[in-house]
C-alpha positions as CSV (number, residue, x, y, z in Angstrom):
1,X,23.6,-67.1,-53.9
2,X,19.7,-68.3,-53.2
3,X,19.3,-68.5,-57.4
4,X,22.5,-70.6,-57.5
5,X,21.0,-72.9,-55.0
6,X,17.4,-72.4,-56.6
7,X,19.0,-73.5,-60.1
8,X,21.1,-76.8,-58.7
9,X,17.9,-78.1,-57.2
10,X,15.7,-78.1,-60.2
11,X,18.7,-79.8,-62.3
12,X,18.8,-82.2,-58.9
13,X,15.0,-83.2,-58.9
14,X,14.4,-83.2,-63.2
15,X,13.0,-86.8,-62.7
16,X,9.3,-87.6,-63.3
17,X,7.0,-88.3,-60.8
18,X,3.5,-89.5,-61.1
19,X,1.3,-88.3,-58.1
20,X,-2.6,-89.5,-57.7
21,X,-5.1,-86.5,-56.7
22,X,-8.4,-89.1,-55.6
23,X,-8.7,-90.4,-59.1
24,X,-6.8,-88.8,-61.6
25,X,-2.6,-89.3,-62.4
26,X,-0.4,-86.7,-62.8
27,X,2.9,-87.0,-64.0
28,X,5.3,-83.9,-63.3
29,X,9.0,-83.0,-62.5
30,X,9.2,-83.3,-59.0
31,X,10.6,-79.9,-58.7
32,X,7.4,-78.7,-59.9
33,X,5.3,-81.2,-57.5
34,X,7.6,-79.7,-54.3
35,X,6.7,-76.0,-55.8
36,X,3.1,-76.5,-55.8
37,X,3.3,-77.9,-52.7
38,X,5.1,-75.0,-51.3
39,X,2.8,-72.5,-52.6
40,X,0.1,-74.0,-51.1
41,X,1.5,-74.3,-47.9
42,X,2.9,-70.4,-48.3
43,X,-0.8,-69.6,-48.7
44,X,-2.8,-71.8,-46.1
45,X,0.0,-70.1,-43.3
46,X,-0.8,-66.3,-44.8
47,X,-4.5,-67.1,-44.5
48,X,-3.9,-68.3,-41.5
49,X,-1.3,-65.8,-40.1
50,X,-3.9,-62.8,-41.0
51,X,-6.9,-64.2,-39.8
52,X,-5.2,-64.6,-36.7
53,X,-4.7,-60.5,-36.6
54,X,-7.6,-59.8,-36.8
């Protein structure tokens, strides 16, 4: 069930986006943009949920 829902929003969100990182443009899907950004965030709260432990 989570793949079907995985799938239908990547064919939802195919459109190009162009996103500005300080000076450089980057034009990507904006399935991948809301991935990356994911990841990142998945990563900064793992840092910060095991620094917290210890």
């Amino acid at each position: 069930m989570l793949a079907v829902l995985a799938v239908v929003f990547i064919f939802e969100n195919t459109r190009e986006v162009k996103i500005r990182l300080l000076i450089p443009e980057v034009t990507m899907p904006l399935y991948l943009a809301l991935l990356a950004m994911f990841v990142i965030g998945a990563l900064c709260g793992a840092y910060f949920f095991r620094r917290r432990d210890r």
